[in-house]
C-alpha positions as CSV (number, residue, x, y, z in Angstrom):
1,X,184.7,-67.0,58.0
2,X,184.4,-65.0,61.3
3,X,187.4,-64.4,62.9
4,X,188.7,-63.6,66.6
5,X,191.8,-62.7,68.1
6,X,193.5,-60.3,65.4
7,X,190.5,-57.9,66.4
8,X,191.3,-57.5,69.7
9,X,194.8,-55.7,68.3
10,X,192.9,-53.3,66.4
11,X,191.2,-52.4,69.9
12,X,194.4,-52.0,71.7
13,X,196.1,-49.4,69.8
14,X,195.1,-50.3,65.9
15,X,191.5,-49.0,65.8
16,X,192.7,-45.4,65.2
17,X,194.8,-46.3,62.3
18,X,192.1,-48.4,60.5
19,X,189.1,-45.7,61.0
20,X,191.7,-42.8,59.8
21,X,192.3,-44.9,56.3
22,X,188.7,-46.0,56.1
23,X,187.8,-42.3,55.8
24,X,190.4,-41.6,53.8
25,X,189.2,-44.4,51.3
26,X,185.8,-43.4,51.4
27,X,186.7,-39.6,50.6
28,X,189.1,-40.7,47.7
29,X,186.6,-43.1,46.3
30,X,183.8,-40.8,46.8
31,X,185.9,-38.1,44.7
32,X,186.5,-40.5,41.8
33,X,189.7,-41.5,42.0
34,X,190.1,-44.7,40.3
35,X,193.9,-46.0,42.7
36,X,190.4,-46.2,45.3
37,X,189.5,-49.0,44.2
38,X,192.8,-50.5,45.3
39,X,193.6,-48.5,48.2
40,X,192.3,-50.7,50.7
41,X,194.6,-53.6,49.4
42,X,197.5,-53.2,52.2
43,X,199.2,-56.6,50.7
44,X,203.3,-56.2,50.7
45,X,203.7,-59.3,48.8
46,X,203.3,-58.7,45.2
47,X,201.6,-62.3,43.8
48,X,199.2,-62.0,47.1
49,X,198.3,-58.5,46.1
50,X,197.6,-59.0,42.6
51,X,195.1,-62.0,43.1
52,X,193.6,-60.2,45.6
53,X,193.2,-57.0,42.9
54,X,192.3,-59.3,40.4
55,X,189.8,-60.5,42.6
56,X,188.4,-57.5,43.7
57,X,188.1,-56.4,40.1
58,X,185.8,-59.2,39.0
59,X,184.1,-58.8,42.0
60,X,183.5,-55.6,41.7
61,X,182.1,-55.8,38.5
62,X,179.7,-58.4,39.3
63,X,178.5,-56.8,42.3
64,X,177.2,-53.9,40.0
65,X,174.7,-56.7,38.1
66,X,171.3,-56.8,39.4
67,X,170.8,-60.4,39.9
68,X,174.2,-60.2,42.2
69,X,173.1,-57.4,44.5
70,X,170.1,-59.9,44.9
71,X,171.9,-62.0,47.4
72,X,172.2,-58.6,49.9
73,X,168.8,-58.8,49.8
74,X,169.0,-62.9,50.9
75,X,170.9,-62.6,53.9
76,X,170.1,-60.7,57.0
77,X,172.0,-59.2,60.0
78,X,171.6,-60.5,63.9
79,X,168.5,-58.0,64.3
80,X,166.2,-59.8,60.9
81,X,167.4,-56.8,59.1
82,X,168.2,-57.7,55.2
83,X,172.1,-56.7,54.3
84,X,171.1,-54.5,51.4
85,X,169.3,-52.3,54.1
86,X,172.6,-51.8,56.2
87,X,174.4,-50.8,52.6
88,X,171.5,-48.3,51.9
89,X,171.8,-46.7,55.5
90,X,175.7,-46.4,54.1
91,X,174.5,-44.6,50.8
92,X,177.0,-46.8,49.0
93,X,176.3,-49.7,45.7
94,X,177.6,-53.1,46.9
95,X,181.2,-52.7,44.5
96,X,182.2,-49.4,46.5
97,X,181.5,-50.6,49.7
98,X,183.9,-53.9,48.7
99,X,186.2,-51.6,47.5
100,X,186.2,-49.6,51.0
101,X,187.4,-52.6,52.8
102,X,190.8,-53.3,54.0
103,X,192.8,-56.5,52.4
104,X,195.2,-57.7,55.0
105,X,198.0,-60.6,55.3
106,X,196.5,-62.7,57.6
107,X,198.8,-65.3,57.0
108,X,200.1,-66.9,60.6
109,X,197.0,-65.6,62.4
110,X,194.6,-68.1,64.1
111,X,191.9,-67.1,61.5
112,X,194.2,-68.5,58.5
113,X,193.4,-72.2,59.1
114,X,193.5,-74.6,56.2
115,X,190.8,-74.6,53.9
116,X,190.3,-70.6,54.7
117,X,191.5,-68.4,52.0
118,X,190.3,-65.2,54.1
119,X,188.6,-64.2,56.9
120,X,186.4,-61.6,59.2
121,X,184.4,-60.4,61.7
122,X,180.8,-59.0,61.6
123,X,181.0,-55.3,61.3
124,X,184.4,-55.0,60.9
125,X,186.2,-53.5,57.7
126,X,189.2,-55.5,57.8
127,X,189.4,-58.6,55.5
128,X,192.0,-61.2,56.5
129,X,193.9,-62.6,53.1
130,X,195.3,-66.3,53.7
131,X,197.7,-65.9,51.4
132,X,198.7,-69.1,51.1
133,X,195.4,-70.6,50.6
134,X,194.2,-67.7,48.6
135,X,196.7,-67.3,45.5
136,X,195.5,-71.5,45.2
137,X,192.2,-70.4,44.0
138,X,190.8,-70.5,40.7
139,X,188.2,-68.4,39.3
140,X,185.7,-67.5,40.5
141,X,186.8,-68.9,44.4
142,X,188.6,-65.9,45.0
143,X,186.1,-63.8,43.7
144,X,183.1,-65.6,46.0
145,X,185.6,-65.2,49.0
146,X,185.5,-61.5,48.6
147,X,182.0,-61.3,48.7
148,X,181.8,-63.3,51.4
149,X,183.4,-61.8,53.8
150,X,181.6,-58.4,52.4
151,X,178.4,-59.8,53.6
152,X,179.9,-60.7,57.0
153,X,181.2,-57.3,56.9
154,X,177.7,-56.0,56.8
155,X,176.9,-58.0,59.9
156,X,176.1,-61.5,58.3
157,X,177.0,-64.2,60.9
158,X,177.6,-67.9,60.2
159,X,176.1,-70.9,61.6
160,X,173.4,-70.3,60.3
161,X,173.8,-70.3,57.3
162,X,176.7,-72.1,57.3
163,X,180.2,-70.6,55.4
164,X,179.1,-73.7,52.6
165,X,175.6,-72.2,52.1
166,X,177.1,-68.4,52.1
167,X,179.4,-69.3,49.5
168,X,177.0,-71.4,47.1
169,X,174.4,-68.5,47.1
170,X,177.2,-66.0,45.9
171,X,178.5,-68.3,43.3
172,X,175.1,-68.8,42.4
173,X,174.0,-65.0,42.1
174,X,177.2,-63.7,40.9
175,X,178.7,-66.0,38.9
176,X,177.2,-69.3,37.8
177,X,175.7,-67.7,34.1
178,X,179.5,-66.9,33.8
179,X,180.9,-70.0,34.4
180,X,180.8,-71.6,30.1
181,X,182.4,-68.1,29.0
182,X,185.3,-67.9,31.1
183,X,188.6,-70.3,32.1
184,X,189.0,-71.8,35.2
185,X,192.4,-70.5,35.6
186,X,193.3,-67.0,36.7
């Protein structure tokens, strides 16, 4: 989903503080350390933060499957330009550049309306948890939901394709063939 208002407090005074720990992500996941794959998860509320690890686990490890980095090549930014373009102009695979997102609470901003597990902007490299909605979701919802806001973090926007149509291609791309071996539980 894209998002508004929380933004414009990152512009105020914020900003600074998220660039300084998005290069200090970058430099600890660049160096191997394997707490980077976490380290963007800035969740104080334990159950919240370990769906949201959970999720960014499986996530992560479907991203690095070929037929799932096919939907970066499926959806474009505002200038035509396929996502997996804007990740190769990062020098980054599609499960490092999820893992050098931030994971917020969200919870009580406008973007955390019913129905919206988590939210975004294009561009930006802060991902809204709706904590409420999100810890709700079975597998592989909040899996999908990470991914999707990913792609809107590489400059996808919405309407068109709609949130429905974002979220049924990454299902289908990522996670359908897994759907008979798995539970539908976390």
């Amino acid at each position: 989903m894209g998002g508004g208002g929380w933004k414009d407090g990152l512009r105020a005074g914020g900003a600074l503080t998220v660039l300084t720990c998005f290069a200090g992500g970058v430099a600890a996941q660049t160096l191997g350390d394997p707490a980077a794959i976490f380290s963007g998860v800035r969740i104080v509320d334990n159950r919240t933060r370990s769906y949201v690890r959970r999720a960014l686990t499986n996530a992560r490890a479907q991203l690095a499957e070929p037929a799932c980095r096919q939907v970066l090549s499926e959806f474009a930014d505002q200038a035509g330009r396929p996502l997996q373009e804007s990740l190769d102009a990062l020098q980054q695979q599609p499960d490092e550049y999820l893992s050098s997102l931030f994971y917020y609470d969200g919870s009580g901003t406008p973007d955390c309306r019913p129905a919206v597990a988590a939210a975004t902007t294009r561009g930006s490299h802060v991902v809204l948890i709706c904590a409420d909605r999100f810890v709700r979701t079975r597998w592989p919802d909040g899996e999908v939901t990470l991914i999707h806001e990913m792609l809107h973090s590489l400059g996808l926007g919405e309407n068109p394709p709609t949130s429905l149509e974002i979220s049924r291609r990454v299902r289908m791309r990522c996670f359908d063939h897994l759907a008979q071996r798995r539970p539908s539980t976390r």
